[in-house]
C-alpha positions as CSV (number, residue, x, y, z in Angstrom):
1,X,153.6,117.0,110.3
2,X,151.5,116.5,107.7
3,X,149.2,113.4,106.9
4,X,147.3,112.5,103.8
5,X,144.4,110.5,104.0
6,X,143.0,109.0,100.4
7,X,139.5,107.4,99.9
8,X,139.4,105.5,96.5
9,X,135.4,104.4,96.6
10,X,132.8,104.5,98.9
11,X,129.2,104.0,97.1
12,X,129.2,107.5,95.8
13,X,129.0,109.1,99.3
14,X,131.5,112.1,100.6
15,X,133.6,109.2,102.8
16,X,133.1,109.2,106.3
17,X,136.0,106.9,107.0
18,X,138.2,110.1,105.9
19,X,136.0,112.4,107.4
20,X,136.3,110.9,110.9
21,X,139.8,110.4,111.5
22,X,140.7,113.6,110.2
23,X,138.6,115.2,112.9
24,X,140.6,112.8,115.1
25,X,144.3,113.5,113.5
26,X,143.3,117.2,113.3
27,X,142.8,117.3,117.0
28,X,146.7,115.9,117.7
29,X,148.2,118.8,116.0
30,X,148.5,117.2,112.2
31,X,147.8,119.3,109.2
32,X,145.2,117.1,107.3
33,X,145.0,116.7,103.7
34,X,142.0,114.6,102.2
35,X,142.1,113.0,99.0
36,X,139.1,111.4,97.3
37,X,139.9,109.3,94.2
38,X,136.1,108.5,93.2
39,X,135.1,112.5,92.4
40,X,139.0,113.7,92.0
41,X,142.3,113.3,90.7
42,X,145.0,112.9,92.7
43,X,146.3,116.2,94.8
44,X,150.6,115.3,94.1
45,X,151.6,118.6,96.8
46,X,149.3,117.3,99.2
47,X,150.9,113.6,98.6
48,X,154.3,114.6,98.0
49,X,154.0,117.2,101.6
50,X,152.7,114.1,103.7
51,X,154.9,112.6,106.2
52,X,151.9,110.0,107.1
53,X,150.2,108.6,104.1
54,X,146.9,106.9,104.9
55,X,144.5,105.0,102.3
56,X,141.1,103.6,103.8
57,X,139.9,100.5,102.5
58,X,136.3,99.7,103.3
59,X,135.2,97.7,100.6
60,X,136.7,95.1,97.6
61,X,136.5,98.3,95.1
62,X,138.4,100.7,97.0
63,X,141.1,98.1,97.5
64,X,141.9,97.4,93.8
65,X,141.9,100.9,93.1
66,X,144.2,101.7,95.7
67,X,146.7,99.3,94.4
68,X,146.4,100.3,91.2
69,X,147.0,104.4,92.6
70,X,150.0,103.4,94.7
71,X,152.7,103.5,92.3
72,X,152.0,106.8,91.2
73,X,151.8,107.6,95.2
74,X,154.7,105.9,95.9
75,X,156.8,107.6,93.0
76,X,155.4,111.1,94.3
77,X,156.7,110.6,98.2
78,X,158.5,106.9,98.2
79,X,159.6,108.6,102.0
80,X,156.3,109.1,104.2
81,X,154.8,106.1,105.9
82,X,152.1,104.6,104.3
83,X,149.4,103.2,106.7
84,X,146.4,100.8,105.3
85,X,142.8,101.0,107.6
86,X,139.6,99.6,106.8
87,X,137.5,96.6,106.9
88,X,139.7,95.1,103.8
89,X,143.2,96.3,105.3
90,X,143.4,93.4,107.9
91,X,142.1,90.5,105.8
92,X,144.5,91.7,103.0
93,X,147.5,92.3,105.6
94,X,150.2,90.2,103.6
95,X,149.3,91.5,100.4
96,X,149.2,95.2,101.2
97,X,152.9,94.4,103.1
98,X,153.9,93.3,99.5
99,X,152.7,97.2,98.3
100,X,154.9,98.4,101.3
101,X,152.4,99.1,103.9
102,X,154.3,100.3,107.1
103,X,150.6,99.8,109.4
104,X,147.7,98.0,109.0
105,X,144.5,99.1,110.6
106,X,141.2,97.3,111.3
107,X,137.8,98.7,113.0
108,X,137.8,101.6,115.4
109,X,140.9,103.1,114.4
110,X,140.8,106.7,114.8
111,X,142.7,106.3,118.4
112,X,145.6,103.8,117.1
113,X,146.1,106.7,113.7
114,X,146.5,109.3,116.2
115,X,149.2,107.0,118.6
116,X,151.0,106.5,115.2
117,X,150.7,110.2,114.2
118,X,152.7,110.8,117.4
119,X,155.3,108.2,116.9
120,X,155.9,109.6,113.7
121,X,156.2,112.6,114.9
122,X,158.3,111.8,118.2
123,X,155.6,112.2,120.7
124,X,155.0,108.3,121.5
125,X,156.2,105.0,121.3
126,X,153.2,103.6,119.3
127,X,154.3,99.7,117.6
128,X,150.9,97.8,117.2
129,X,151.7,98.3,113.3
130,X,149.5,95.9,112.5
131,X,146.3,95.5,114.4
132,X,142.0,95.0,114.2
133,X,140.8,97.6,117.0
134,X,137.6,97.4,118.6
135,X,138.5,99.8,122.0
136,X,135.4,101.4,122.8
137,X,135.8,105.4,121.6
138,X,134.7,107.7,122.8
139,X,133.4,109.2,118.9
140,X,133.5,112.7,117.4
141,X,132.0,114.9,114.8
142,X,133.5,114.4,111.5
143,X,135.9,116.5,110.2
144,X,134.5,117.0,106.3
145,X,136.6,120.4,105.4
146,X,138.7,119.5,102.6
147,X,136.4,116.9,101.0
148,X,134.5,117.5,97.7
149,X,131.4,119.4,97.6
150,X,127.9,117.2,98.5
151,X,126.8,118.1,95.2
152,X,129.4,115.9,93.8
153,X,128.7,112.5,94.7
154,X,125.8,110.3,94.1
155,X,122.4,112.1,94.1
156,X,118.7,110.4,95.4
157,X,116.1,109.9,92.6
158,X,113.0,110.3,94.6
159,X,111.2,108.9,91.8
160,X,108.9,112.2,90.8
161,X,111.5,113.0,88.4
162,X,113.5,115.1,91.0
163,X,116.8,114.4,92.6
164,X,117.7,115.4,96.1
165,X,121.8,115.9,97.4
166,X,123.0,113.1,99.8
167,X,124.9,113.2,102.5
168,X,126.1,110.2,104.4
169,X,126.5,109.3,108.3
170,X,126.6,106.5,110.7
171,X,125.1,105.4,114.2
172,X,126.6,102.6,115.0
173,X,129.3,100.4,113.4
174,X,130.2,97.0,113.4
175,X,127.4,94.5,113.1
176,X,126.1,92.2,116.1
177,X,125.5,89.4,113.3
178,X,127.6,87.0,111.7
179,X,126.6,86.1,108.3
180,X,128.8,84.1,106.4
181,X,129.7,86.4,103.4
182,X,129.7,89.7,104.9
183,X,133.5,91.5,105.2
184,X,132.2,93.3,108.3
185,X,132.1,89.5,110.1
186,X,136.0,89.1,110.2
187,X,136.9,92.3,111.7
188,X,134.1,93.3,113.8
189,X,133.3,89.4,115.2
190,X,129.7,90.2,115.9
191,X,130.8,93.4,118.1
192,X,129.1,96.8,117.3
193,X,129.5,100.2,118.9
194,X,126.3,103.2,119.0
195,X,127.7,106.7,118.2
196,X,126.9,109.2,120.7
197,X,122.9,110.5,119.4
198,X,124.6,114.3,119.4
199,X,127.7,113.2,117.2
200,X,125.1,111.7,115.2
201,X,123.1,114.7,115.2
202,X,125.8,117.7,114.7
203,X,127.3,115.5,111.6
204,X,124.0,115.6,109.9
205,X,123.4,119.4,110.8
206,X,126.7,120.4,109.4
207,X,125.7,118.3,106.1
208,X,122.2,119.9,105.9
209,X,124.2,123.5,106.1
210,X,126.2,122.2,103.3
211,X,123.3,121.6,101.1
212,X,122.4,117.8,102.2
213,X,118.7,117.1,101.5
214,X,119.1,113.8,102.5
215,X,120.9,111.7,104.6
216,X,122.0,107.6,104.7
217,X,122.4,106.0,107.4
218,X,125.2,104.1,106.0
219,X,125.5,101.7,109.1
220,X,126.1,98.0,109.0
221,X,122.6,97.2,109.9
222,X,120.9,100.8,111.4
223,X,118.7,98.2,113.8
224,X,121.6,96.2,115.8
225,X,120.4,98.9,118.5
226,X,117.1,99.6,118.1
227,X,116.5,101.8,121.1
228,X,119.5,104.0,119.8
229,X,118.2,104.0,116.2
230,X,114.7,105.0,117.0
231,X,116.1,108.2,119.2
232,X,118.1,109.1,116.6
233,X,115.4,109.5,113.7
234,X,113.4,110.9,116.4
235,X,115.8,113.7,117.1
236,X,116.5,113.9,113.4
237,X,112.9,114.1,112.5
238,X,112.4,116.9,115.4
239,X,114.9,119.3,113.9
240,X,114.9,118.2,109.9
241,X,110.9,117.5,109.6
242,X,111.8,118.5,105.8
243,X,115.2,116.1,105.2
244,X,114.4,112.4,104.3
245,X,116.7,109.8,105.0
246,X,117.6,105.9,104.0
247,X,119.0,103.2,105.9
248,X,120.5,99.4,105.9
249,X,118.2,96.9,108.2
250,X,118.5,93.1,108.0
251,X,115.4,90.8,107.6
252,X,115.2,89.4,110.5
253,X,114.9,93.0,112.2
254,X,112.2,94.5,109.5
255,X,110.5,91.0,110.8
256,X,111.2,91.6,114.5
257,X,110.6,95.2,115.0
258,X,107.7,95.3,112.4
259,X,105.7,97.5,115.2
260,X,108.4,100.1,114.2
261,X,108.1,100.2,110.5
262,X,105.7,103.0,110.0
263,X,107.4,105.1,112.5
264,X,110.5,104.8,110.5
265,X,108.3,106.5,107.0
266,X,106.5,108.4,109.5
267,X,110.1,110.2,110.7
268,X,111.3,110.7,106.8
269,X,112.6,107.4,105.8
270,X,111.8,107.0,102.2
271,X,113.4,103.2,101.4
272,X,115.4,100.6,103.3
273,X,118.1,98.5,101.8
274,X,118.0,94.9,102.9
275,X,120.3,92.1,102.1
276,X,118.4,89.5,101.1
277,X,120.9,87.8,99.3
278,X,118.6,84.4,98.3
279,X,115.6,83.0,98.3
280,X,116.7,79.5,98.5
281,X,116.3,78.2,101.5
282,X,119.2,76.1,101.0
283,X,121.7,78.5,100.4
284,X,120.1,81.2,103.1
285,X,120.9,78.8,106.0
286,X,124.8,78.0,104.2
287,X,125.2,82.1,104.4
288,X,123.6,82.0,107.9
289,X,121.2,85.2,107.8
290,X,119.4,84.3,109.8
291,X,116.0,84.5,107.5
292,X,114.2,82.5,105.2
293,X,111.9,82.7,102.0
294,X,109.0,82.8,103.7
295,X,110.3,85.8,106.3
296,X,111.3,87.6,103.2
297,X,107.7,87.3,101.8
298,X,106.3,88.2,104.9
299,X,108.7,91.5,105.3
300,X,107.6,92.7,102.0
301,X,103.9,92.8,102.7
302,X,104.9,94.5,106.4
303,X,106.6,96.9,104.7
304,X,104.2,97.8,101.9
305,X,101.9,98.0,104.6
306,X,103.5,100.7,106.6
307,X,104.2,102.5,103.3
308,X,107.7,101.5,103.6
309,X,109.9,100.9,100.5
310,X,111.7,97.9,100.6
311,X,115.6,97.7,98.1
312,X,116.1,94.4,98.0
313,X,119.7,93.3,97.9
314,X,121.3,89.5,96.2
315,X,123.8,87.8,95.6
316,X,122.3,85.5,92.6
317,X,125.5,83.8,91.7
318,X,127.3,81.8,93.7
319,X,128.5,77.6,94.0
320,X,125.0,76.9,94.2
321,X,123.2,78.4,91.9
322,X,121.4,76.7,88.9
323,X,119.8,78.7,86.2
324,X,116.1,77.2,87.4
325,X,116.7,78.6,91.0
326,X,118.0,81.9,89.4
327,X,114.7,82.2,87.3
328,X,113.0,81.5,90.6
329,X,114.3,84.3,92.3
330,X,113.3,86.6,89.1
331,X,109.9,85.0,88.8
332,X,109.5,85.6,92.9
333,X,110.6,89.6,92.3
334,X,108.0,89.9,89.8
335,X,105.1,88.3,92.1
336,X,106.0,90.7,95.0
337,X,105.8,93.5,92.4
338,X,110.0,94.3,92.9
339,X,110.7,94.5,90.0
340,X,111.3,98.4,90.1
341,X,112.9,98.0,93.9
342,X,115.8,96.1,92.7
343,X,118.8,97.9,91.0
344,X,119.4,95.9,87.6
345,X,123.4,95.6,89.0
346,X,121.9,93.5,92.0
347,X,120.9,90.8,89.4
348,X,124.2,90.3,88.3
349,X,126.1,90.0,91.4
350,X,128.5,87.2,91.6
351,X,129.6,85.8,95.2
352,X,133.5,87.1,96.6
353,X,135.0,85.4,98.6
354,X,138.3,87.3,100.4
355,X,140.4,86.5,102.6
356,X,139.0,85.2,106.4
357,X,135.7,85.2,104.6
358,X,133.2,82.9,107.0
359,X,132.4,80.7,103.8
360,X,135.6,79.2,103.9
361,X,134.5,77.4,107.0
362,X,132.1,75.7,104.8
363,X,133.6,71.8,104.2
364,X,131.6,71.2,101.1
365,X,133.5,74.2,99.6
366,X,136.5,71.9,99.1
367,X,134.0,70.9,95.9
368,X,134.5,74.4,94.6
369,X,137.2,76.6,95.5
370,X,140.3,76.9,93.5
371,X,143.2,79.4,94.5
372,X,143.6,82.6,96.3
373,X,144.3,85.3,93.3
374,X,146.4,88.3,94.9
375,X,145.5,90.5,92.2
376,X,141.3,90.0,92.6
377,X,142.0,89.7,96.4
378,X,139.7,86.6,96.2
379,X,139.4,83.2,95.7
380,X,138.7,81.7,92.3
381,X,135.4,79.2,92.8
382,X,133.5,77.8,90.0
383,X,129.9,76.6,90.6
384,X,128.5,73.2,90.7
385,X,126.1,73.6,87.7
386,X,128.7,74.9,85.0
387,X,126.0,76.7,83.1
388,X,125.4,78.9,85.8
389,X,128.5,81.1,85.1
390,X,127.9,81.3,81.1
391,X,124.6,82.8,82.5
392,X,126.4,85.1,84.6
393,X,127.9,86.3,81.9
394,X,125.2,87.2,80.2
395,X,122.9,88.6,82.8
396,X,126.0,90.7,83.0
397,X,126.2,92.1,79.5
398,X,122.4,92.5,79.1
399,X,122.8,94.6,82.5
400,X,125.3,96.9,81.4
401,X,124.3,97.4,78.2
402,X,121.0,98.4,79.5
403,X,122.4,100.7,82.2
404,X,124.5,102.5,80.0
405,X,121.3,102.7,77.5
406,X,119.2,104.2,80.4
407,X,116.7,101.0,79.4
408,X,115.2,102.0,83.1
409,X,114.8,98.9,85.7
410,X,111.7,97.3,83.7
411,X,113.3,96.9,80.2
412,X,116.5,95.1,82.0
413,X,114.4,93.1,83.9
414,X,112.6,91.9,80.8
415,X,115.6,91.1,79.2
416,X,116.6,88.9,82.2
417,X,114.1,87.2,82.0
418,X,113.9,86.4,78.9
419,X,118.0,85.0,79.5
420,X,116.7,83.0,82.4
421,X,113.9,81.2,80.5
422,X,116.2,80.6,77.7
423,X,119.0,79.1,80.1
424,X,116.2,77.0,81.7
425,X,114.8,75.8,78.2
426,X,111.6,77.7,78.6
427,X,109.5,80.0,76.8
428,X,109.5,83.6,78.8
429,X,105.8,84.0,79.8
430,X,104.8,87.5,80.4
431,X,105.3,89.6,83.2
432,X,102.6,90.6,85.8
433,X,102.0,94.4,85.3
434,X,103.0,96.8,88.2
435,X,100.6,96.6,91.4
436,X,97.4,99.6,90.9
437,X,98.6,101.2,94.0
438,X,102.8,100.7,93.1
439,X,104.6,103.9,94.0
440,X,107.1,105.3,92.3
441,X,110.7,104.0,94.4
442,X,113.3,106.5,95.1
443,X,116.6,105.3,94.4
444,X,120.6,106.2,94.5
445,X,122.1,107.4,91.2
446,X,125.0,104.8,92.5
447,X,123.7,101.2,93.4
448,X,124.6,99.8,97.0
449,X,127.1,96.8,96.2
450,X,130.7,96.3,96.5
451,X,132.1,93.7,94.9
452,X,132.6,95.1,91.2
453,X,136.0,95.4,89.0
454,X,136.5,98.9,88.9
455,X,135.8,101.0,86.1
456,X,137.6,102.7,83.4
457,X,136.3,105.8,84.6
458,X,137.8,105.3,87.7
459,X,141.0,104.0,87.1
460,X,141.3,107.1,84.9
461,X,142.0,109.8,88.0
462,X,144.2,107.4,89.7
């Protein structure tokens, strides 16, 4: 039989949640056929041939985008099963029944895809249609045949004016943490699971050969397991002295494991992304991170110091803000000299809330939540301060217009600024120049965040 598996988004990376189960499904006997919406239109033989269709959901974007594809999939082959998996296919189970899903799949799915490969195909008696998996696998080397060309997706800026191809991989996934907004929190449940060093290790040298000049590390947070992280730049260092690579790592671990810091830009890593997410104290404890202010502070100067570049990640709007804590978050950036570490988009970012989100345990959000909207796949909230959304708004605007100007990180922040003052009833003062010794910061063509509507552009190859 043949089976179809469709990634919509995922951050401008070839998609590893295709990648991997189609090693797995290939391995059962199915003819594999991988679609991926964010670099291609849609492949109608390799839709209309399928007798399992398959769309993986791993973030907010992917899952509008798939909704808005399915009709088009649906009218192509209204006959194969159609099977939802990804961190947004179990908190969105009841809506994605309404689009016709026939199984819903959560977590470490490759094993339950394969048991309903063979149902479909007579070969078991697989009927957990609708199901979050965290079985311990045993994990494989991707299958990435059949996906667009590295030199398609996003590409690194290293910041000397020259751009390097990506390729993506992952070491562990799941997250041991439970912060309040994260969508990894209601499937995983503070559970994570390492990938074997030489699965690790064979996926990256495949995606070297195929012109990969740099890797992420696209887990969760790349330090739940410290031990296993360390071995695996080690051994990636060892054989790819020449290959950089990036990486996700909470706070609290650039604060704990500070002693490893310089190993990590000693072995090739060239930025981390971090999910800061406020510097409100207030709001930090509400989100449960499990950091403060002041541990933010502090993890900027320990990474400066071990020649480490820090990409700062927010989430300025949300029921709490007021447009004198958002200009203290700006005015903080600009005294750590982060200005060029933060991608404009991050400034803009306003909070989602789906579906088993850990927010809603929050009482006091009874003061701010209106209703569930099925076509957003969130719930409507409005903030306490009602000027903090008009300013939202135009953050916003002044963001995109500057991205799609090319204004470059420093011009948008400016003009920020100057919004924030304005909404605060100030006079902008000037900002501090760049540090003497500031670095040029390498950065993705595509911005890590996943909360945004999706784009013309992309609702174009659906």
């Amino acid at each position: 039989m043949k089976v179809c598996l469709i990634s919509t988004y995922e951050l401008g990376h070839q998609p590893f949640g295709v990648a991997s189960p189609a090693r797995w499904l290939a391995d059962a006997g199915a003819d594999v056929r991988c679609i991926d919406l964010s670099v291609d239109c849609l492949d109608e033989q390799a839709v209309r041939e399928a007798g399992l269709i398959a769309i993986y959901l791993p973030m907010h974007t992917a899952t509008r985008l798939a909704a808005a594809a399915l009709p088009k999939v649906r009218a192509l082959n209204p006959d194969a099963h159609l099977a939802f998996y990804g961190l947004y296919a179990s908190v969105n189970a009841d809506y994605l029944r309404g689009l016709g899903a026939g199984t819903i799949l959560a977590g470490e799915v490759e094993t339950a895809l394969v048991r309903l490969y063979d149902r479909l195909t007579g070969e078991g008696d697989y009927s957990d249609e609708t199901a979050v998996r965290l079985d311990k696998q045993r994990f494989r080397v991707p299958q990435r045949q059949g996906l667009p060309d590295l030199s398609r997706y996003a590409v690194l800026h290293v910041g000397d004016g020259t751009t390097r191809t990506v390729g993506y991989t992952e070491a562990t996934r799941g997250c041991k943490h439970l912060c309040r907004h994260c969508p990894v929190v209601p499937v995983y449940q503070g559970r994570f699971f390492a990938v074997g060093r030489d699965v690790v290790m064979e996926d990256v040298r495949r995606q070297v050969a195929a012109g990969a000049q740099h890797i992420t590390f696209g887990d969760p947070d790349f330090l739940n397991g410290p031990g296993h992280a360390m071995r695996v730049v080690e051994d990636f260092h060892t054989e790819f002295p020449e290959i950089t690579y990036d990486a996700t790592i909470k706070v609290e671990h650039l604060l704990n494991h500070r002693d490893k810091l310089r190993r990590l830009g000693e072995t090739g890593c060239l930025f981390v992304t971090t999910a800061v997410e406020s510097v409100d104290d207030d709001v930090l404890a509400k989100l449960d991170k499990g950091h403060t202010r002041a541990d933010f502070v502090e993890v900027v100067a320990a990474a400066r110091d071990a020649g480490l570049n820090l990409s700062p990640t927010f989430i300025p709007f949300h029921p709490w803000t007021t447009p004198e804590g958002f200009r203290d978050l700006l005015a903080l950036l600009a005294e750590l000299d982060l200005i060029e570490n933060v991608a404009p988009v991050q400034l803009s970012i306003r909070l989602l809330i789906p579906q088993g989100s850990r927010i809603l345990e929050l009482d006091e959000m009874a003061d701010y939540l209106g209703d569930f909207d099925s076509e957003k796949l969130s719930y409507a909230w409005a903030p306490g301060d009602p000027s903090a959304d008009a300013l939202q708004v135009r953050v916003r605007d002044a963001v995109q217009a500057g991205e799609r100007e090319n204004a470059g990180r420093r011009a948008i922040f400016q003009q920020v600024w100057e919004i924030a003052h304005e909404a605060c009833g100030r006079i902008a003062p000037p900002l501090p120049p760049a540090r003497a010794d500031s670095r040029p910061v390498p950065a993705m063509s595509e911005p890590w965040y996943c909360c945004a509507e999706p784009t013309e552009e992309q609702l174009a190859r659906l």
